[in-house]
Residue frames relative to the residue before (quaternion, step in Angstrom):
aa qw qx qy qz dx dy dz
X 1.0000 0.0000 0.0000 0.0000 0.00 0.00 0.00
X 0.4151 0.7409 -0.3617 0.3845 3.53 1.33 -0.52
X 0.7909 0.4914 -0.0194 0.3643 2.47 0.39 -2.06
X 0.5421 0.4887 -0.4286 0.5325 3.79 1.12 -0.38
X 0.5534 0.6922 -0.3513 0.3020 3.43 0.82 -1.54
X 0.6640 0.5655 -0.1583 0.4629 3.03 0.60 -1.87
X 0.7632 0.5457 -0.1745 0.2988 2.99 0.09 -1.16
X 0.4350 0.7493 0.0438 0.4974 3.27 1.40 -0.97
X 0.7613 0.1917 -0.0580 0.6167 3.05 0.36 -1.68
X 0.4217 0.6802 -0.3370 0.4958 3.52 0.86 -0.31
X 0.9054 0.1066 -0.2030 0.3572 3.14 -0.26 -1.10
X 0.4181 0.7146 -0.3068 0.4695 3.49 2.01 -0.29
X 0.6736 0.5311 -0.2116 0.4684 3.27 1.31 -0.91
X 0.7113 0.5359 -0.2301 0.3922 3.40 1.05 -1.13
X 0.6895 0.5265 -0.2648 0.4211 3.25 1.48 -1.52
X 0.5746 0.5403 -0.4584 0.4097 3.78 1.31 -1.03
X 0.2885 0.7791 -0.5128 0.2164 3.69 0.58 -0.87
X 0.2302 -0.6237 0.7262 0.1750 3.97 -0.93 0.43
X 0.2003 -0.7934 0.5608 0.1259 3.29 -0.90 1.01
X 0.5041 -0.7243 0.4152 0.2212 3.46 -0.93 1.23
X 0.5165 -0.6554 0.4911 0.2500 3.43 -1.15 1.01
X 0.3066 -0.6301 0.6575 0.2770 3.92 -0.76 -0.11
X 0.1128 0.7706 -0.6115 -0.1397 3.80 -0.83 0.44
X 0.4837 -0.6942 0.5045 0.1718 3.51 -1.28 1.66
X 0.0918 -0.5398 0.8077 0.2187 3.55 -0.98 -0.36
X 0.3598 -0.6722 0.6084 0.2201 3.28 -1.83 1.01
X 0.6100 -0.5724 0.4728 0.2771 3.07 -1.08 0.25
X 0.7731 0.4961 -0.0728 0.3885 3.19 1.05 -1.31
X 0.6553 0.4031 -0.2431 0.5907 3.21 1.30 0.17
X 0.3447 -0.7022 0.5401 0.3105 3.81 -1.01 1.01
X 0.7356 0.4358 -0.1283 0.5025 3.93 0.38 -1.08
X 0.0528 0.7790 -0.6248 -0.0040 3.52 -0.89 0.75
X 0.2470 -0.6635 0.6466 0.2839 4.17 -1.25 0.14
X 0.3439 -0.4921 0.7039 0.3797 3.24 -1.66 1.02
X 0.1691 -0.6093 0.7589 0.1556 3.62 -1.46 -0.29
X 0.1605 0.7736 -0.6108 -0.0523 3.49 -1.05 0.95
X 0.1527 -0.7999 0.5801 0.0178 3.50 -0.64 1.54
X 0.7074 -0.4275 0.3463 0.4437 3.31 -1.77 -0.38
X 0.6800 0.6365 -0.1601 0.3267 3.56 1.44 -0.13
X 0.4639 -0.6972 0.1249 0.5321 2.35 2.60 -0.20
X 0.7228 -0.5934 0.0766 0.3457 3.79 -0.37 -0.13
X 0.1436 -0.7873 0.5985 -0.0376 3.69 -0.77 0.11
X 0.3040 -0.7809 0.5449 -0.0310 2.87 -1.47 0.80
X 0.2614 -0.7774 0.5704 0.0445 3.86 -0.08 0.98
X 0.3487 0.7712 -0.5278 -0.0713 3.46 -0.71 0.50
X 0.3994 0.7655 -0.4111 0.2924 3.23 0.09 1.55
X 0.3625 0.5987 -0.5238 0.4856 3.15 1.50 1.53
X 0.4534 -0.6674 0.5640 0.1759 3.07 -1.58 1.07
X 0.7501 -0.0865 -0.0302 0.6549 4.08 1.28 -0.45
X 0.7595 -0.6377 0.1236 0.0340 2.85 -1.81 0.43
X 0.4798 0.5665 -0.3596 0.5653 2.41 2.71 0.09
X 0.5046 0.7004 -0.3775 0.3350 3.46 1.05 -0.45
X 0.5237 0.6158 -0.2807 0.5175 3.55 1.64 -1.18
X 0.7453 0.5297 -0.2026 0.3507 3.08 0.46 -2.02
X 0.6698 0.4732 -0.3062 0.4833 3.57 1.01 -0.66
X 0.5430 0.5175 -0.3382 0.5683 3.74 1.31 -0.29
X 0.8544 0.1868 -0.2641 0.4066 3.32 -0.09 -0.75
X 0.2432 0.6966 -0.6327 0.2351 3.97 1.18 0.44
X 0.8467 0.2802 -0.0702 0.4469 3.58 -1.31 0.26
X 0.6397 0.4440 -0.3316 0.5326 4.15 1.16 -0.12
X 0.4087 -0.5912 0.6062 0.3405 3.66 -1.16 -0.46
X 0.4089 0.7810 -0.3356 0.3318 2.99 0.43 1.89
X 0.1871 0.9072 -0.3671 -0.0849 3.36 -0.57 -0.01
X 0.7392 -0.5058 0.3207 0.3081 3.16 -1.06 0.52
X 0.1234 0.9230 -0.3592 0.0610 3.69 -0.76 0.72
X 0.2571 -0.8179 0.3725 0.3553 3.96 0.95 0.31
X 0.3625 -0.7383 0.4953 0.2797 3.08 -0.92 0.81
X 0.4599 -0.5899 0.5400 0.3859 3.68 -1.29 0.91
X 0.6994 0.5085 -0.3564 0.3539 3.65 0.33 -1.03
X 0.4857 0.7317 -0.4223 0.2246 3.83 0.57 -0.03
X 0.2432 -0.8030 0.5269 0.1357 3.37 0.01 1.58
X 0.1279 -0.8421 0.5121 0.1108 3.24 -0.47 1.04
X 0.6147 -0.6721 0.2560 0.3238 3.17 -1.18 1.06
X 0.6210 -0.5423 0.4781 0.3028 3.76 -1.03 1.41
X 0.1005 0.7370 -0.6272 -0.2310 3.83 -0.66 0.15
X 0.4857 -0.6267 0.5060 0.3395 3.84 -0.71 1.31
X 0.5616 -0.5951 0.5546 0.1511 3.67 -1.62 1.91
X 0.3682 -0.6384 0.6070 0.2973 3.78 -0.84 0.18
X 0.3872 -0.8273 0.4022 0.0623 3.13 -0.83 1.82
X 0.2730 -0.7989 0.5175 0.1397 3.31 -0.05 1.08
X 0.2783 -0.7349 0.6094 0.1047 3.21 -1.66 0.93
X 0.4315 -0.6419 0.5135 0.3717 3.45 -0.72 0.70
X 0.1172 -0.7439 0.5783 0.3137 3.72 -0.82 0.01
X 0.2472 -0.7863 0.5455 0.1520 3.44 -0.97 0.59
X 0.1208 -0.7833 0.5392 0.2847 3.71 -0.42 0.23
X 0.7386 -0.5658 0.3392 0.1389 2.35 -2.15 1.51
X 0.2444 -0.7706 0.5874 0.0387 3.43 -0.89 0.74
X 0.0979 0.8054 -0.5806 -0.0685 3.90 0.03 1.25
């Protein structure tokens, strides 16, 4: 009978649990806002600069922050050519 008990509470215990949110950072975006609400926090990342943020989070409990994950854009290397000399 323990053992049901136990059990029970167990799984009564597991199911009440608040499950935890995962928070992404895009990639695609250089500037992100923390955002702190009554719901707790979060992250936005879908500013392109930092006044743009700044104008979002004016008036919020926010702020502005760069995102580590920002794949920045590759700029293509100037392709060198070997030169060979001409043989007449």
């Amino acid at each position: 009978m323990r053992i049901l008990a136990l059990a029970i509470l167990t799984i009564a215990t597991v199911s009440a649990a608040p499950s935890a949110r995962a928070q992404t950072y895009s990639p695609d975006y250089p500037v992100c806002l923390h955002v702190v609400s009554i719901d707790g926090e979060y992250i936005e990342c879908g500013y392109t600069s930092l006044a743009q943020c700044a104008q979002s989070a004016s008036g919020r409990a926010a702020w502005c922050v760069t995102n580590p994950y920002f794949a920045r854009a590759q700029v293509p290397r100037e392709r060198r050519y070997r030169r060979h000399p001409r043989v007449y």
